[in-house]
N, C-alpha and C positions, 0 to 999 in steps of 0.2 A: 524873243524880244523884238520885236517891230522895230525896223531901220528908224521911224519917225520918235520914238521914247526914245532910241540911241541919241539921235539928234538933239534936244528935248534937255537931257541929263548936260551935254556938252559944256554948258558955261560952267556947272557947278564945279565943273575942275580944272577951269583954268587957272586958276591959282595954285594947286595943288602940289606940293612941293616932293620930288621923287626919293622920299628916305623916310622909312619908317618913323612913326611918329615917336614912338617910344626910346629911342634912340637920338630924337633930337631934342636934346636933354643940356642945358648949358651946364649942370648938375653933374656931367658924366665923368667919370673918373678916367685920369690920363692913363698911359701903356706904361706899365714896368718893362723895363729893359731888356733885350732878347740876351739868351746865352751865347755868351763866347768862352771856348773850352769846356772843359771834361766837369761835371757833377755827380755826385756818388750819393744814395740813397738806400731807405727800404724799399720805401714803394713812389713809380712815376705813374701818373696820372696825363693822360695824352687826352688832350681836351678842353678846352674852359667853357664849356657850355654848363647847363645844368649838370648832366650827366657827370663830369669831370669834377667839377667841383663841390657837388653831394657827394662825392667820392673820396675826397680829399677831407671833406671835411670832418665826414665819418669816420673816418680813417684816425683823424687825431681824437677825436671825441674817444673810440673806444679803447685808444692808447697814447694819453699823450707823448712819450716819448720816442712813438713812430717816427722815422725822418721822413719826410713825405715830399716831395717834388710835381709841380703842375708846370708843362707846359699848352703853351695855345698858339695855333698860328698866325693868330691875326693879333684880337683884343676880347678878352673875358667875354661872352654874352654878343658879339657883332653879328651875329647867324641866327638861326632858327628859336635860340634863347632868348634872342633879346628883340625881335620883331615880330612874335607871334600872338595871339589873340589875348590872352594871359587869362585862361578858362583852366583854373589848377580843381584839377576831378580825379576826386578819390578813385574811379575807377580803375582797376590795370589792366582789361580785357577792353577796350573800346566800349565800354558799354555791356548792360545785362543781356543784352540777346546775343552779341557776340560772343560773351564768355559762358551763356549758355548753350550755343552750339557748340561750342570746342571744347571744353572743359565741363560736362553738365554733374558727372562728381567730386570736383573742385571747388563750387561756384561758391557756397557758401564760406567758404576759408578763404577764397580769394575774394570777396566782397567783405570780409572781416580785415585781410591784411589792409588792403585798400584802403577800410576808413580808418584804422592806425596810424598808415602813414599818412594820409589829410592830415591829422591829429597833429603828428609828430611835426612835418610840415608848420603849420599855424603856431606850434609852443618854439619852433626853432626861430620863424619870424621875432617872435617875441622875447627871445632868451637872449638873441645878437643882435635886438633893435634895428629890426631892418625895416625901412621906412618903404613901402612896397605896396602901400593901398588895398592890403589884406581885407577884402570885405569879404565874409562867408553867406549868401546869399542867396546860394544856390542857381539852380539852371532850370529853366524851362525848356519839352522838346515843344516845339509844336507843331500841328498837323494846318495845312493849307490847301488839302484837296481830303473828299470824303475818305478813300480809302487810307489814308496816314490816320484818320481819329481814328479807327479800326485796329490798327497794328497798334496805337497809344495804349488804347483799351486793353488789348490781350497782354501786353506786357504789363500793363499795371495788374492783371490777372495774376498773373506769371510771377511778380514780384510778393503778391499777397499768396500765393498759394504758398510760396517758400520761404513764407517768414522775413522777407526784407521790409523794412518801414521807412518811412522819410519819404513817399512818394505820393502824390497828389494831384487827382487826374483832375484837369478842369474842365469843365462846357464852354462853350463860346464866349457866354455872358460873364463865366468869373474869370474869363483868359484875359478877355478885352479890360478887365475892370483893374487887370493887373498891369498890360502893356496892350494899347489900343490900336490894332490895324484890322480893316476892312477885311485882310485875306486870312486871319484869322479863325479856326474852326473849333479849337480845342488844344490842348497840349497835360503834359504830366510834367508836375515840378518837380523834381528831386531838393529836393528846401534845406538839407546839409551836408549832401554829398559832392558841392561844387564851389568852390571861390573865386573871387574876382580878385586879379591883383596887377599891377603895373610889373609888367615882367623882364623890362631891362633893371630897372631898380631892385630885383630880386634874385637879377646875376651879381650886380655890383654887388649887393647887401653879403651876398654868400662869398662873393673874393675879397671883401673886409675880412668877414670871420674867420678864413680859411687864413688872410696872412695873420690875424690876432694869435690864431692858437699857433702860430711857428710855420705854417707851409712855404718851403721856396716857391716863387711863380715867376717863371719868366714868359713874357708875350712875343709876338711876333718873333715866334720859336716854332718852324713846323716841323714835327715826327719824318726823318724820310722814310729811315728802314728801321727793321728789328731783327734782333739776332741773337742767338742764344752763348753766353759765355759757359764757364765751369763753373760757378756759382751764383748766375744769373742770368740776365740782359742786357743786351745794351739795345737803346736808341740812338741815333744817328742824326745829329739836325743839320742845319745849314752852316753855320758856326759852331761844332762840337759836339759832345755827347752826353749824354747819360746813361751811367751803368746801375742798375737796379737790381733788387732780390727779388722784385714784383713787380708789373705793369698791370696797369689796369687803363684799358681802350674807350675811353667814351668820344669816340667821333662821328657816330653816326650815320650822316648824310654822305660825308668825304670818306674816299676808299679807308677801307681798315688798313692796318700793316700786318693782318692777318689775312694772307690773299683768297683762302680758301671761305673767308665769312664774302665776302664781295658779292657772290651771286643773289644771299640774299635777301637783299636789299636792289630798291631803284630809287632815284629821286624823282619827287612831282613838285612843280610850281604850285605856291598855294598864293593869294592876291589878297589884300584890304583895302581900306578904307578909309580916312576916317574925318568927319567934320568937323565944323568948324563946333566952339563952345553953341550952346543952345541956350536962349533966353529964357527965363523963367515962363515966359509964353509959352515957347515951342515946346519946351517939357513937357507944361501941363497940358498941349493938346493930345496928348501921347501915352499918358500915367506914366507908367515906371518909376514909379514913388519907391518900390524895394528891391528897385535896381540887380535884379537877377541877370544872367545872362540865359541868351535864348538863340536858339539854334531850328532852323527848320528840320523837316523830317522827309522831307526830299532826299535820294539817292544823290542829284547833286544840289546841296544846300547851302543853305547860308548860315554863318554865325555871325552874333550881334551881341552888343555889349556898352556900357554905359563906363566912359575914363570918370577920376576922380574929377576932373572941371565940366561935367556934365556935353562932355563931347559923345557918337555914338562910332565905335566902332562897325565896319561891316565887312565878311570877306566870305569867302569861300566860294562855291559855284563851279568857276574854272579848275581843273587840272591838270594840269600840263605836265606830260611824260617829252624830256628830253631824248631824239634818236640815240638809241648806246649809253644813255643815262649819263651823258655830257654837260657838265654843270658849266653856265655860263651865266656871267655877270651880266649880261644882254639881255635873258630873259627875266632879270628882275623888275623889269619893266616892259606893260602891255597894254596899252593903248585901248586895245579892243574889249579885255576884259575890264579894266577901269570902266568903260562908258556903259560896257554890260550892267556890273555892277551899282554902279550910279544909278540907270535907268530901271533896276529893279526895285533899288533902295528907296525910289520916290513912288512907284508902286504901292512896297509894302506899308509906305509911310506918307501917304499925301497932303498930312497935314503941313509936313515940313518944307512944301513946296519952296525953292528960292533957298534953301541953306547950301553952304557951299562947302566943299570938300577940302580941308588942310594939306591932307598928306595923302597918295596913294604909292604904296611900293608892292613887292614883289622878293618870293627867293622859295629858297628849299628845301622842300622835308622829307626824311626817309621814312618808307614805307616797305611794309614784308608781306607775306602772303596771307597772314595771317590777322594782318593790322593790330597788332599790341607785340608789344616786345619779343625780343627772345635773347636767351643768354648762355655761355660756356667758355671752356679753356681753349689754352694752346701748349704748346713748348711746355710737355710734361706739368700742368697747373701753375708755373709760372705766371702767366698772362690771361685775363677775364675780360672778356664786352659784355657789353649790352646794346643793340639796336635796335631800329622798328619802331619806334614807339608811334609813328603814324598819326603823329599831329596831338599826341596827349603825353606827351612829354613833360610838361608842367608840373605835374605831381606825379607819373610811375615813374621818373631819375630817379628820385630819389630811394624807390622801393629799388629798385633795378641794382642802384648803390650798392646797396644792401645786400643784393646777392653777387654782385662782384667781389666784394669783402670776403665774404663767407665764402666762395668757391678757392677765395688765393689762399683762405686759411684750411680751408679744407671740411670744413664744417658739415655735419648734417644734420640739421631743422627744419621747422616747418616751412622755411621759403626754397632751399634746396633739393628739399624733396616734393615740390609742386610736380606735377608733370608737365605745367607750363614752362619752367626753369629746364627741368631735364630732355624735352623734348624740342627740334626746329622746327622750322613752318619749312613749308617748301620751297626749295628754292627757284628762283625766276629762269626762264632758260634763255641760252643766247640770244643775238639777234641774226635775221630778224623779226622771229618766233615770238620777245617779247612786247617789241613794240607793237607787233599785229593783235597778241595779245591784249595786251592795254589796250589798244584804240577800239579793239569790238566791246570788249567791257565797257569800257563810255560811253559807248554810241548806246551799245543793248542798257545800260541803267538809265540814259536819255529818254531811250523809248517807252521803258517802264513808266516813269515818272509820268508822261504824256499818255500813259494807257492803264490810268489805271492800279498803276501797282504789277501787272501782269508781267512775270519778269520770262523769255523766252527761251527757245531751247538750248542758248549758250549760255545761260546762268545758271538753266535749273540744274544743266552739266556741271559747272563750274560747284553748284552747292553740292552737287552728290560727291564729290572729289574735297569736298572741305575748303575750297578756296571762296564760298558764296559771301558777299556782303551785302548791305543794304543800306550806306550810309556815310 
């Protein structure tokens, strides 16, 4: 991006107020009261994101008379839940090409679990009246340099060879006719394996449900330690405890209280966007009359998306690896990526020249080596996580859920016995081996994108090792 576009974008965010949009919600529901002293349960739920509270909520669905307990550190949904793009995709591999490189005799069971749990997802909207702007509409990739319509192609190949449907390669001309930008070359719609939904409204919606059916929840309650009783657990907060039969971890991004999961995971800044309303003008220079969302196909890309008040979301691009995966409320805001962003955004979209930016924030998501999930015990099957989800969080919690349940109960089924479920990715090594790591990875998929597609001799290592991505 040219210092003079950087320039250029500058006014559109002066106004721009530093808090996610989704979140500035005068709608938001206030904090239940943190714990003070001891609580006793079946099962505690360490978490209120997604993750946490699919878990809870599951939990009483398949018995109501579980006693079940949620705490959260802060407030329901104030993290990666509730500030993220709200792109809920059936997928739980990152995507068909990644879960057919890692798993290529799974793929079809794990593209079946997938769109069950969309499914399941969409009728639980509906069953607890959660007002959360569910639009099922699917996702466009689309390709903006010639070699992405190439990779499009062979995976919509890839998709019809193995019997998956719902995919839909377009040309230039039916891309543009759907959503209109100049840098457009092509793209594949997946037309029901993706929804658009307002995603703080779909933390709330689920910490309704979750106290409807009985869950205790207290907030601004954080996990310090964990530790194994004679017939249990306990947690330890800041003000008292909880003693439990079962723990079940969805924290993701923040250290586990499993110290041995820690390695595998780091956290990266992910950045948005998002404008102001758009007049029935500036839409129609634009289409998006079926309101998908759309995602470039760039190694480092952008995701875009259309709110219920016809505002456009925009983020991705930047990733920022913290030294020692030090999470800091500082880097939720970046100046440089904001005006990056901006100046792409009017690139992609020149019609819209002169519209101005509402909101630009910033925060962060965990990522594993494998970018999709991974899951297991501790303290004799007492205790189950799930982490990783690598920015598609949205819809695999709640699959992930599911097999946290099933691992505390002991189960074995079709989600337990995935080899996804029973296997980890690798994990990340100290520093400061990982940060070197990371930054050559960025730089070398930089280069890529800039050459071609042509990915060099540290990726093509990185793929022979399993660790390769593209996205």
């Amino acid at each position: 991006m040219a210092p003079e576009a950087m320039r250029s974008a500058a006014p559109s965010l002066m106004d721009a107020s530093p808090v996610p949009f989704w979140l500035d919600d005068p709608g938001r529901p206030a904090a239940l009261p943190p714990l003070t002293g001891d609580e006793h349960c079946d099962l505690l739920v360490v978490g209120g994101g997604y993750s946490g509270l699919w878990t809870a909520l599951i939990a009483k669905e398949r018995d109501p008379q579980r006693d079940v307990v949620l705490i959260e550190g802060r407030e329901v949904g104030w993290a990666a839940s509730g500030r993220n793009g709200g792109f809920c995709a059936a997928s739980l591999t990152h995507g068909l090409p990644n879960g057919l490189d890692r798993w290529p005799d799974e793929i079809g069971k794990l593209e079946e679990l997938g769109a069950r749990n969309l499914d399941a997802i969409e009728a639980a909207v509906a069953r607890y009246s959660i007002d959360c702007e569910f639009e099922r509409t699917g996702e466009i990739d689309v390709a903006t340099e010639p070699h992405q319509l190439e990779e499009l192609r062979e995976w919509h190949r890839d998709a019809e060879r193995l019997g998956f449907t719902g995919l839909e390669f377009l040309d230039r001309d039916a891309l543009r006719a759907e959503v209109d930008s100049p840098t457009f070359l092509g793209g594949l719609w997946d037309r029901d394996g993706v929804a658009m939904l307002h995603p703080a409204k779909l933390a709330w919606g689920l910490k309704r449900a979750c106290l409807d059916l009985g869950v205790r929840m207290y907030e601004n309650t954080r996990g310090v330690d964990l530790a194994g009783t004679a017939t249990g657990m306990t947690v330890r907060t800041p003000h008292g405890r909880v003693l439990a039969r079962r723990v079940a971890l969805g924290t993701n991004v923040f250290p586990s209280l499993v110290r041995r999961v820690r390695p595998y995971t780091v956290p990266v800044y992910d950045y948005a966007l998002m404008t102001e309303p758009l007049t029935d003008e500036q839409l129609g220079s634009i289409g998006w009359r079926n309101r998908q969302g759309l995602g470039d196909s760039a190694n480092q890309f952008h995701y875009f998306r259309l709110s219920a008040d016809n505002r456009i979301l925009w983020g991705g691009y930047d990733a920022v690896y913290p030294y020692g995966g030090r999470l800091s409320n500082a880097l939720d805001q970046r100046p440089e990526t904001f005006h990056k962003l901006a100046g792409q955004f009017f690139v992609c979209f020149p019609q819209l020249e002169g519209v101005r930016f509402s909101h630009a924030w910033g925060g962060a998501i965990d990522t594993c080596s494998r970018f999709s999930a991974f899951f297991g015990t501790a303290h004799r099957g007492r205790v189950a996580y799930a982490a990783g989800y690598t920015g598609l969080g949205v819809g695999a919690t709640r699959f992930g859920a599911e097999v946290m349940l099933d691992l505390l109960a002991g189960e074995r089924n079709e989600r337990t016995g995935l080899e996804m479920v029973r296997r980890k990715p690798l994990p990340f090594p100290p520093e400061p081996f990982a940060w070197t790591g990371i930054e050559l990875t960025k730089r070398s998929l930089a280069r890529a994108d800039a050459n071609g597609g042509h990915r060099n001799l540290w990726l093509r290592t990185l793929d022979r090792v399993g660790l390769g991505f593209d996205s």
